[in-house]
Structures are given as C-alpha cells and as structure tokens.
C-alpha positions as CSV (number, residue, x, y, z in Angstrom):
1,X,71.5,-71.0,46.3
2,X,69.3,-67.7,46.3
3,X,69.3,-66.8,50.0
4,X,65.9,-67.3,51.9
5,X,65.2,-63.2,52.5
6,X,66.2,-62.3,48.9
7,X,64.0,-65.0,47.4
8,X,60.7,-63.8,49.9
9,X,61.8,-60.5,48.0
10,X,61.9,-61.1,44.8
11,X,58.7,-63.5,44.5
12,X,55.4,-61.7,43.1
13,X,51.9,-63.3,42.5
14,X,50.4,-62.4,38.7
15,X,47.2,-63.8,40.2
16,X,46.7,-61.5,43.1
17,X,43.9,-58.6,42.4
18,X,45.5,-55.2,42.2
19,X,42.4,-53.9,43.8
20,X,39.8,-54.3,46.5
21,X,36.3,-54.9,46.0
22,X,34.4,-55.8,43.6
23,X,36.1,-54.1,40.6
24,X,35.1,-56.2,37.9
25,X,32.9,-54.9,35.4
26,X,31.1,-57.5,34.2
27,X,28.1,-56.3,36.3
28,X,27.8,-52.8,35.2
29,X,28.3,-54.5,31.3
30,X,25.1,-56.4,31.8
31,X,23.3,-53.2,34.0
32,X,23.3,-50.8,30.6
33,X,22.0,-51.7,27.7
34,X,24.3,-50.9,24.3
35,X,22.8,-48.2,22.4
36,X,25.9,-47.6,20.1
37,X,24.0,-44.8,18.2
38,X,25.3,-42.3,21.3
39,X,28.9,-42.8,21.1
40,X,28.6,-41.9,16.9
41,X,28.4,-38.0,17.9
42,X,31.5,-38.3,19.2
43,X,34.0,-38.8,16.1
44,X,32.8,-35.3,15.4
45,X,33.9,-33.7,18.8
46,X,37.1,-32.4,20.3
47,X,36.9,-33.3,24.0
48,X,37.3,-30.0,25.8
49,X,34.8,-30.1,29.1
50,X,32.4,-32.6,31.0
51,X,29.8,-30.2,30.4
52,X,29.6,-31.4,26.1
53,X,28.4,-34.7,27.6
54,X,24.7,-35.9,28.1
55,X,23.7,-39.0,30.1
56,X,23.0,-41.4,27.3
57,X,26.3,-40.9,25.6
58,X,27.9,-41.1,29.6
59,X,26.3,-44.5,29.6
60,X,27.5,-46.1,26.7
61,X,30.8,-44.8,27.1
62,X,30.9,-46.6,30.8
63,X,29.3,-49.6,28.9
64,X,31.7,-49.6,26.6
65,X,34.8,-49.2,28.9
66,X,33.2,-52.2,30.9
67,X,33.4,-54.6,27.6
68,X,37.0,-53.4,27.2
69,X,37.7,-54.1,31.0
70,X,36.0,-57.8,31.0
71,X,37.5,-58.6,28.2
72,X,41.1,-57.2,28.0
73,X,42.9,-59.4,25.5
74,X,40.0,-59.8,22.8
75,X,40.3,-55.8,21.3
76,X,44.2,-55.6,20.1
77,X,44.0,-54.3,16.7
78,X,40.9,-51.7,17.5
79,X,43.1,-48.7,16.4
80,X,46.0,-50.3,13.6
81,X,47.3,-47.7,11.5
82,X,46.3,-45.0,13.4
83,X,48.7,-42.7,15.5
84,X,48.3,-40.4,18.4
85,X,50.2,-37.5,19.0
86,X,50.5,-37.3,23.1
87,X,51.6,-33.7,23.7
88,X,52.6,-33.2,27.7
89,X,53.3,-29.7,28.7
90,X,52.5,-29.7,32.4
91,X,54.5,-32.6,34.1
92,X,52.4,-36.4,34.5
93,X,52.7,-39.5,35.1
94,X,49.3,-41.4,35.3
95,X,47.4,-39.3,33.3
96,X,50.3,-39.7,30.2
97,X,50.6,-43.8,30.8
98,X,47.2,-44.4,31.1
99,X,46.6,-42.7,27.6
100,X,49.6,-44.1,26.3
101,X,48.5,-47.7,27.2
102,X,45.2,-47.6,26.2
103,X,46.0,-46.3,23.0
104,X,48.9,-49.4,22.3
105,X,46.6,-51.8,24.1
106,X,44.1,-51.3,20.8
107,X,47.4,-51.5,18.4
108,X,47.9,-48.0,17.9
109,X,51.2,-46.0,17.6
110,X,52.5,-42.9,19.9
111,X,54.4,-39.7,19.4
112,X,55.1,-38.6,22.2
113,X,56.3,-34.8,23.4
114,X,57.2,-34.7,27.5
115,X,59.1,-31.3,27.5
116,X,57.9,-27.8,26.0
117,X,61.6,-26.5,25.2
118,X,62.2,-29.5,22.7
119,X,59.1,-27.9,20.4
120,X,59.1,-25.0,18.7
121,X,56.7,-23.3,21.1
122,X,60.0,-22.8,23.0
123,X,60.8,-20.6,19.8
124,X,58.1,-18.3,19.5
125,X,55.8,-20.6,17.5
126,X,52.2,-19.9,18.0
127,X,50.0,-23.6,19.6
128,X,47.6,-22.6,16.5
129,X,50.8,-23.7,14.0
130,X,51.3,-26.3,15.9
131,X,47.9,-27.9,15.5
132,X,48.3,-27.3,11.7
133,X,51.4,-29.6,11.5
134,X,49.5,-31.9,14.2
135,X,46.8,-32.5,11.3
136,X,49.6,-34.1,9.5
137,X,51.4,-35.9,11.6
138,X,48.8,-38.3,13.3
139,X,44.9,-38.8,14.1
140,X,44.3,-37.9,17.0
141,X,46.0,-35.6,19.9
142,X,46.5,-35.6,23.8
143,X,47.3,-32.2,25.5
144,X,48.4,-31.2,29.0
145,X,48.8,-27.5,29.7
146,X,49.4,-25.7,32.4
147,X,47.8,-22.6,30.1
148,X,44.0,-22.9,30.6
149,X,43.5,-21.5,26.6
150,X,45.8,-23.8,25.1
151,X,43.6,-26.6,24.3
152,X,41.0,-23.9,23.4
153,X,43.9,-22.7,20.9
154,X,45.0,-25.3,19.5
155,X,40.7,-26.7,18.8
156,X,40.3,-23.6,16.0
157,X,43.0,-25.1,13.6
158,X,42.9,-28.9,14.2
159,X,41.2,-31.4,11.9
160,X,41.8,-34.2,14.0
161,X,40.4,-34.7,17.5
162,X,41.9,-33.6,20.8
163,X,41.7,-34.5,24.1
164,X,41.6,-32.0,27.1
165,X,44.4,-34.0,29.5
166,X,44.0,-30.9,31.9
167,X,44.4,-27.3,31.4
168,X,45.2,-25.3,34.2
169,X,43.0,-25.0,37.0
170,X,40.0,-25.1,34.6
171,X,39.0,-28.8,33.5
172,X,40.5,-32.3,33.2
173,X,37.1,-34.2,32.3
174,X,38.3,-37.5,31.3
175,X,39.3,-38.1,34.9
176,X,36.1,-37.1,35.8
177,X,34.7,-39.9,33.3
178,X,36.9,-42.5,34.9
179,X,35.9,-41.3,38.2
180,X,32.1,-41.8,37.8
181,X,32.5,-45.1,36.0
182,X,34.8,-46.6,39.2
183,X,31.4,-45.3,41.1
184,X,29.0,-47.6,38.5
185,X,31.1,-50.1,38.8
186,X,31.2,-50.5,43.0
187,X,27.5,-49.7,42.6
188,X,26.1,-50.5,38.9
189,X,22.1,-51.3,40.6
190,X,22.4,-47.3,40.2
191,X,21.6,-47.2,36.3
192,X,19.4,-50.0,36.4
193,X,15.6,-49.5,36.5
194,X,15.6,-50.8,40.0
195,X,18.0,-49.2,42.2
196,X,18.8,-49.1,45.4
197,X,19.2,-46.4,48.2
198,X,21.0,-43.2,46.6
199,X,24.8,-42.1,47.5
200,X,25.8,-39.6,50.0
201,X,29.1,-38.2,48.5
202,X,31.7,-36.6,51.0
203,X,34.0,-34.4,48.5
204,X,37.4,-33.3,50.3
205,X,39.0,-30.2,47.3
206,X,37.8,-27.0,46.3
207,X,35.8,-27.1,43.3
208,X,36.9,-23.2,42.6
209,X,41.1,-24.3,41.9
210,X,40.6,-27.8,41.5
211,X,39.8,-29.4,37.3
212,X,39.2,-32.7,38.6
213,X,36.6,-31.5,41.3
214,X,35.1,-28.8,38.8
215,X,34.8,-31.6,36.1
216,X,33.4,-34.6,38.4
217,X,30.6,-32.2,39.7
218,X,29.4,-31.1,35.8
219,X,28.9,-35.0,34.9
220,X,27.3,-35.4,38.5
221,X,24.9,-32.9,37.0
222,X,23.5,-35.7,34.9
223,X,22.3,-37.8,37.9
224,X,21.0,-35.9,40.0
225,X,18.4,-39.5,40.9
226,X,22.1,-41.2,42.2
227,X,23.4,-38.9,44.9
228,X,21.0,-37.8,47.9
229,X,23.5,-35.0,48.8
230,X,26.8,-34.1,48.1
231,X,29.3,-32.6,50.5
232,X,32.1,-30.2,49.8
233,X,34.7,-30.3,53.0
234,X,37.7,-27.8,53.0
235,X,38.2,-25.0,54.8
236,X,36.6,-22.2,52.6
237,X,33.4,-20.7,53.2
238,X,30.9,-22.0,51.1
239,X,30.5,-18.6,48.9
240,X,34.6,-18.6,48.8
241,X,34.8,-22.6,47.7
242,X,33.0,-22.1,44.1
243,X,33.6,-20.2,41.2
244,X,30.9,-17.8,39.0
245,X,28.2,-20.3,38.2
246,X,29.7,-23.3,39.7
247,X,27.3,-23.7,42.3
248,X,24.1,-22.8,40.0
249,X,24.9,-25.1,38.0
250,X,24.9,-28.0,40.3
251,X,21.6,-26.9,42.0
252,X,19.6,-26.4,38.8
253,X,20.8,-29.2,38.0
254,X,18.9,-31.0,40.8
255,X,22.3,-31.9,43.4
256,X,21.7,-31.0,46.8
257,X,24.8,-29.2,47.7
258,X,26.1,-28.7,51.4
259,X,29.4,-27.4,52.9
260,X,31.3,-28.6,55.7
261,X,34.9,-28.0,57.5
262,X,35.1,-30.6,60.0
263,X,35.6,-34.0,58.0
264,X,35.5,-36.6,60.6
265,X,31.7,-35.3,61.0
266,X,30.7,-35.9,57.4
267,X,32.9,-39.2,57.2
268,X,30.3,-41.5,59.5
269,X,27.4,-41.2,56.6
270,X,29.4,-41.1,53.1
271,X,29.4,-44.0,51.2
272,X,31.8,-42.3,48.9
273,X,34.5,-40.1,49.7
274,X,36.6,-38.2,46.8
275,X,39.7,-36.9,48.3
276,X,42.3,-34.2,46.8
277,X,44.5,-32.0,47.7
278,X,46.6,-30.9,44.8
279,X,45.7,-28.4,42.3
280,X,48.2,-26.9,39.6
281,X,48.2,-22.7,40.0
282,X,50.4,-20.8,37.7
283,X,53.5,-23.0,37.1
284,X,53.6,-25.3,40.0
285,X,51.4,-27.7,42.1
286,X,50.0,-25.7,45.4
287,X,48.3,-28.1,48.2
288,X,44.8,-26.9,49.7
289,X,43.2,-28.5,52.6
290,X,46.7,-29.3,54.7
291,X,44.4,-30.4,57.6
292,X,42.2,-32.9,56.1
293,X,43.7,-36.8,56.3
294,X,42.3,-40.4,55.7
295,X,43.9,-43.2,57.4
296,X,42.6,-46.7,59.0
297,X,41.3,-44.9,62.0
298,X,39.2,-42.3,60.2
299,X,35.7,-42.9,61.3
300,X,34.6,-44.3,57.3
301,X,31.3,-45.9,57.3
302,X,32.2,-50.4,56.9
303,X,31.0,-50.2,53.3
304,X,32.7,-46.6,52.0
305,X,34.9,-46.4,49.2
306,X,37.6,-43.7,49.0
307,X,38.3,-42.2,45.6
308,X,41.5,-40.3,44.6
309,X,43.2,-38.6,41.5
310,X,46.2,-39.2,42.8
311,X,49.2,-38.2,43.2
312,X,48.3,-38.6,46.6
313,X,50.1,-36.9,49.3
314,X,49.8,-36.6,53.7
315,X,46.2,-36.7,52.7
316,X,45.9,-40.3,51.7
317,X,47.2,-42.5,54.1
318,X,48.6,-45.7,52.5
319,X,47.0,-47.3,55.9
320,X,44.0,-47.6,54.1
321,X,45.6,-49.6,51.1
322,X,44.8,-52.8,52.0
323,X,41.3,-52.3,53.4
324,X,38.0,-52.9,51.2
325,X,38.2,-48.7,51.3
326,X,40.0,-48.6,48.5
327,X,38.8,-48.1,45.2
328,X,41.2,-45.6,44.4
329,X,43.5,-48.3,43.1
330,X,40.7,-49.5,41.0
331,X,40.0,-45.7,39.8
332,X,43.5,-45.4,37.9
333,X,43.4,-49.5,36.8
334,X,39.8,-48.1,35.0
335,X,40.9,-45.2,33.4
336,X,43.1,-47.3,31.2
337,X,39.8,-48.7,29.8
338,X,37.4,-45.7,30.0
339,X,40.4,-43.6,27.3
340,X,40.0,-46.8,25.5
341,X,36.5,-46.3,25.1
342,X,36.8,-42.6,24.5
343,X,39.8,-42.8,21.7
344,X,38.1,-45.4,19.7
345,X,35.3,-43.3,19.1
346,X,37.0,-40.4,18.5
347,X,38.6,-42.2,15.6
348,X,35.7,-43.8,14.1
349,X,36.4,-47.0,15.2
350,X,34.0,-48.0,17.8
351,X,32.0,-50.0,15.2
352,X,34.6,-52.5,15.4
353,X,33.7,-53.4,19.0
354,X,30.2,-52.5,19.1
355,X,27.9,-55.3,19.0
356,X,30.9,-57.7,20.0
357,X,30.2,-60.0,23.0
C-alpha cells in the first residue's frame, strides 16, 4: 500500500490550467480578421530585429499564433520534411525548448548544437562558413550568441532563414513578439474597432543593456493608440537609461515615455507591469535594478498583470504565482505558439493553415 503522504505527492491534475486568467485565445482569434497576404513577405526574410515588422504583419502573426493556441492538436504535420538547425551559443533554456517544441509540435525535425567548443568555431572557423554548410544541412536556423554581430554574420552567406534567438545586449525580438501577443490576449478589445480605455505600462529594466526591453519598446512603436504612457523604473537617470536613438524613436513614434525610480509609486496605476532584471554583458549574465521586487504585498492595481522573460530571480516573487497577477506563466506557455506561427512562415508553409478553421 502506497503510503498516504507519498500518494498526496505523487498525484497531479492534467486538467488544472497552467495559468491564471483568461489566457485562452479564442477571443483575440475572433478580434483580428485573417489577412494571410501579410505573413507572405515573411518567407523572404531573415528575422534579425522587431524594428523589420509593421502592424498588419504583427497582427496576423498574433492571429495566427491564436489559431495554433485554440487548437493545439489539429496542425501536426505543418512542417514534415523540413529540419531546423537550433544553434545555442549563449546558455538557455526557455528560449531553446520553446523553439524546439514548436518546431516538433508542427512534425518538424531538430539539429541541435548547445555548446560552441563541439563546432568548428572552436577551431578558427569563420560563422560565415558555417552558414554555408548550414544551407545544406537544413531549412531553417535558430541562433543564440552572446556576440551582438553573429547573427548579422552569419545573414550575408545563408540561403535559408534565421532567427535572431538573442544576440548580446542588442535584440531578442521574438520574445518581444510573444510578449505583446500575451498583452492581446489579456486584453484583445485593444485591436478591435471598439476598444476600451488604453494601457498604462509600468516597465522595470533598462532599455539601454536589456534585448528584450529594447525589442518590446520597437513593436510598442506600432501602437502607439494602445498604451496611454509607458513607464521606465530603474535606477538610471532618464538620459543614462537609453541608448543613441532609443528614446527618439519611441517618441516619434507617438509613446509617451516617462521615467521613474521609486516602483511602488508607479505600481497603483499600471495595468501592466514588465519586469527584468537580467541582461547578458560580455560573457556572463549581470543583474540591474537589485532594489526593485514584486511580491503579494506590492501595491498592484486588482486587475494588473505582471509580465516576465524569465529566468526570474529576487525580483519576482513566486508569492505572486498563484494570484490572477500572473500572466507571466501564460507569456512562456504562448511563445510556444507565436515561434509556431513565425517558423511556418518562414518556410513557406503557412498556406497550409491559413484559411483553416
């Protein structure tokens, strides 16, 4: 007989929602209407930065992600025959699986390199030779690098697409995709022709070191008509937190912009809240913003989500996991879905699930 504290243990529920809210997607699906003609442009286009996006194409991709998310088991063979080469030179975890699972869940096959000194880039071999035997060897590639000009690199000699995973300190814009479309999702009235009141974003990182700030504010760019103000909180001076042309750009852009140090008095008007405090400098992670934390206590308005890259660290208090707050579960669960969206374009294959109920 199992005893009675192991069995308590060992029991899980499949039914149980992995996320709070109302994460399901069916509602932003039925909020955008599919205008597949966007998403063509893409089979064409290595994806290096959030700023070689335009609304429309944003939009379909989200719409597209959603059909893929509301209907999980009916796309299984999207991607047969075609293989993707994931190529991990900066060390991940999410980022890596969530690639890797989107690309199986369509019935795709993976290569997959984890460590830089099995290649022969640990020999002397140039990334631009690499990217010639990459043309070869699958149909698509994947790249994490801690060098800010490998993907750059590696673009001039590929014939296949590749995917900016995040290089450096500079961009990582498909988190920044996934991001926004766990915002649609919570709130998908907001791309409708009848929305309701705009979003007050509270943004804990420093858009100057961090590529998941930096790439989330260039796609904010495109809806300027969703957020009423955004809010950049660390402990920088506002001419210190952005890089040359950060801040321009978000302004001409239309975003009000405003800077603040002292959290807990932004916290009691944001309905969203994007939290990070890790940023990869050089070859290792360095943590910003030691004195800004989230917990149960924090003073969050009742209907504020809290968003997060993760890995999370002191700054994200697992208090808040089982409170409607979080949606940061609900982030990484999406990102499965949006790179599902995104690689079956890239491939030519989104005509197999465009059109499809």
């Amino acid at each position: 007989m199992v005893d009675p504290k192991l069995e308590e243990v060992i029991q899980f529920e499949r039914t149980r929602p992995d996320v709070h809210g109302d994460a399901h997607p069916k509602k932003l699906l039925r909020a955008i209407v599919e205008e597949g003609d966007h998403l063509a442009k893409l089979s064409e286009q290595h994806i290096f930065s959030s700023d070689q996006f335009d609304r429309a194409t944003l939009l379909q991709l989200f719409r597209l992600a959603a059909k893929y998310e509301a209907n999980p088991g009916r796309f299984s063979t999207s991607l047969n025959g075609q293989i993707l080469i994931s190529a991990f030179y900066e060390p991940s975890t999410r980022t890596r699986l969530s690639f890797e699972s989107a690309w199986h869940r369509l019935g795709g096959d993976i290569m997959s390199i984890t460590d830089r000194s099995t290649t022969g880039i640990a020999k002397g071999e140039s990334l631009r030779d690499v990217a010639e035997m990459f043309n070869n060897y699958g149909d698509c590639v994947v790249l994490r690098d801690s060098n800010e000009e490998s993907v750059r690199e590696m673009m001039t000699a590929l014939r296949i697409p590749i995917i900016n995973a995040g290089n450096g300190t500079d961009e990582h814009p498909t988190q920044a995709l996934a991001d926004l479309y766990t915002i649609f999702k919570w709130r998908p009235d907001l791309v409708t022709n009848e929305p309701g009141e705009k979003l007050k974003l509270c943004l804990v990182g420093l858009p100057a070191k961090m590529r998941t700030v930096r790439s989330l504010l260039k796609l904010m760019c495109h809806f300027p008509d969703v957020f009423s103000k955004i809010t950049i909180v660390n402990d920088k001076q506002k001419n210190a937190m952005f890089s040359h042309g950060q801040l321009a750009q978000l302004e001409q852009a239309g975003l009000q912009i405003d800077a603040a140090n002292d959290l807990y008095e932004v916290l009691p008007e944001a309905d969203v809240v994007y939290i990070n405090a890790i940023a990869w400098e050089g070859n290792a992670y360095k943590q910003y913003g030691r004195r800004y934390h989230l917990n149960a206590q924090s003073p969050l308005k009742s209907d504020a989500i809290v968003l997060h890259p993760l890995a999370r660290s002191v700054e994200l208090c697992t208090s808040l996991d089982d409170t409607p707050h979080n949606w940061y579960f609900s982030q990484a669960r999406g990102a499965v879905f949006l790179r599902m969206a995104l690689l079956t374009c890239l491939v030519k294959r989104a005509e197999r699930v465009l059109d499809v109920i």
